[in-house]
C-alpha positions as CSV (number, residue, x, y, z in Angstrom):
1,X,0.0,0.0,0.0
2,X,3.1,2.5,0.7
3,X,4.4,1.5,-2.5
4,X,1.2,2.4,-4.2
5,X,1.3,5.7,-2.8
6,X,4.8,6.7,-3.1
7,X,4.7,5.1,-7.1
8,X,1.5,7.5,-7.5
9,X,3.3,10.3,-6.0
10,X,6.3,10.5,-8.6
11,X,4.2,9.7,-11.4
12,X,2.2,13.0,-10.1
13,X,2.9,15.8,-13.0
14,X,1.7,19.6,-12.2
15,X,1.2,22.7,-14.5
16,X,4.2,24.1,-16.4
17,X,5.2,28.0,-15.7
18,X,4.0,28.3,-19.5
19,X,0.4,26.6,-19.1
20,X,-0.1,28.7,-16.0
21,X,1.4,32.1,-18.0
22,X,-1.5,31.2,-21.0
23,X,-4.0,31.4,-18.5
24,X,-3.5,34.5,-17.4
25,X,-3.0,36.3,-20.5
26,X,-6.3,34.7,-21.3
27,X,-8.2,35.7,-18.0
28,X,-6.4,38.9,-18.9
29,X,-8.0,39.2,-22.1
30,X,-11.3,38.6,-21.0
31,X,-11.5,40.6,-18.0
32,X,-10.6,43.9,-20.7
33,X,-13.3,42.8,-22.9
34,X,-15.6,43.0,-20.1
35,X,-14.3,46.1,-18.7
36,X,-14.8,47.9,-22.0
37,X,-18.4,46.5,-22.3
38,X,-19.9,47.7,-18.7
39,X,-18.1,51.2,-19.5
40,X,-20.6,51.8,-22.6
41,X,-23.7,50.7,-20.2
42,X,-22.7,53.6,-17.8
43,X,-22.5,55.8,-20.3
44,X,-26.0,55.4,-21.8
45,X,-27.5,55.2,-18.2
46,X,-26.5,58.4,-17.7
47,X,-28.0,59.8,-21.0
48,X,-31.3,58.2,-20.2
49,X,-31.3,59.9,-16.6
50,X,-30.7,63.3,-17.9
51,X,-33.6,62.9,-20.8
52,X,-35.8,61.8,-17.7
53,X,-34.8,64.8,-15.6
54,X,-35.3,67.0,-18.7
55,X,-39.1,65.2,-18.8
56,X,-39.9,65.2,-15.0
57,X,-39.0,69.3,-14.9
58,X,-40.7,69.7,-18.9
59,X,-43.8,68.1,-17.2
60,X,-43.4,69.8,-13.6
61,X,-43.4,73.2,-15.5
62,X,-46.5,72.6,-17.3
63,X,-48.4,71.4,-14.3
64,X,-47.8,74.7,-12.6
65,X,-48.8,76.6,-15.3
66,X,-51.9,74.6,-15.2
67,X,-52.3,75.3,-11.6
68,X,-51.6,78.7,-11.5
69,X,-54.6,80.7,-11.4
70,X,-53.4,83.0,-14.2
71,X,-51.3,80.7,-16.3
72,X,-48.1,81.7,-14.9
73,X,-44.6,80.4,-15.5
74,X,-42.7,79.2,-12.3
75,X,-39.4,82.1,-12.8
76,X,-37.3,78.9,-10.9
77,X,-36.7,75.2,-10.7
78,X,-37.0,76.5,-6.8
79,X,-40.4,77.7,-7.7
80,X,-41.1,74.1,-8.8
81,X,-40.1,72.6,-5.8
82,X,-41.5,75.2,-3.1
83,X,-45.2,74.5,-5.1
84,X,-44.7,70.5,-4.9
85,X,-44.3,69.7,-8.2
86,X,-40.9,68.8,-7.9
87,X,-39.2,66.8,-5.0
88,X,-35.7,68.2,-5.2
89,X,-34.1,70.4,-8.0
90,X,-31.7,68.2,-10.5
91,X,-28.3,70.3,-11.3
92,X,-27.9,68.7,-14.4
93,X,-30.6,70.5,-16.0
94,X,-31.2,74.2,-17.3
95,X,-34.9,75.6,-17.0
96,X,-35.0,79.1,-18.6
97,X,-37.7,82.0,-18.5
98,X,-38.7,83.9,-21.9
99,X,-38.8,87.9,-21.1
100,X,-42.2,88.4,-21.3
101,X,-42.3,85.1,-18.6
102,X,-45.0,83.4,-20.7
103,X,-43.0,80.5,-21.5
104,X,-39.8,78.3,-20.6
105,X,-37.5,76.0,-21.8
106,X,-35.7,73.1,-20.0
107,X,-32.5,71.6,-21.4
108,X,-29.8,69.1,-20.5
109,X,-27.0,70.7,-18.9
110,X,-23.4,70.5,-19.1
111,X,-23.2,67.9,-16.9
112,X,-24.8,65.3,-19.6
C-alpha cells in the first residue's frame, strides 16, 4: 500500500510555468473585454437619466402653469419645488424663463 502511494506520488505531474502564464493572459483578455463593455452601459445610463430629468421638470413646469390661477410660468426650478411639483431640483438640468415670462425651456445641462 506505501508503495502504491509513493509510485502515484512521482508519477504526479503539475502545471508548467507556460500553461499557467497562458492562462493568465487569457483571463487577462477577458476581463478587458468585459471592462470595456460595462463602460458603454454607464454611459447610456447616464444619458437616459438626464432625458428623464429634462421630462420630469418639462412636465413639472406645465403642471404649474396649469395650476396657476393666471397661467403663470414658475421664474425657478425653486419655484417648482416650493409649489410641490418637484421633489428636489436636478443640477444637471437648465430651465429658462422667456422675457415676457410666458414660457420656458428646460435643457440638459453640461453635466450630460
Amino acid at each position: 500500500m506505501l508503495a502504491t502511494a509513493r509510485k502515484m506520488r512521482e508519477e504526479e505531474e503539475g502545471f508548467t510555468l507556460i500553461e499557467l502564464l497562458i492562462v493568465i493572459v487569457i483571463l487577462g483578455v477577458l476581463s478587458a473585454v468585459v471592462v470595456f463593455s460595462v463602460g458603454g452601459i454607464t454611459d447610456r445610463g447616464k444619458a437616459a437619466a438626464c432625458a428623464a430629468d429634462v421630462s420630469t421638470v418639462t412636465v413639472a413646469g406645465e403642471a404649474y402653469i396649469a395650476q396657476s390661477p393666471i397661467g403663470a410660468v414658475a421664474a425657478t426650478m425653486g419655484d417648482l419645488q416650493t409649489a410641490g411639483f418637484l421633489h428636489s431640483v436636478p443640477t444637471d438640468v437648465t430651465y429658462k424663463v422667456d422675457a415676457a415670462g410666458k414660457n420656458f425651456t428646460v435643457a440638459a445641462g453640461a453635466g450630460c
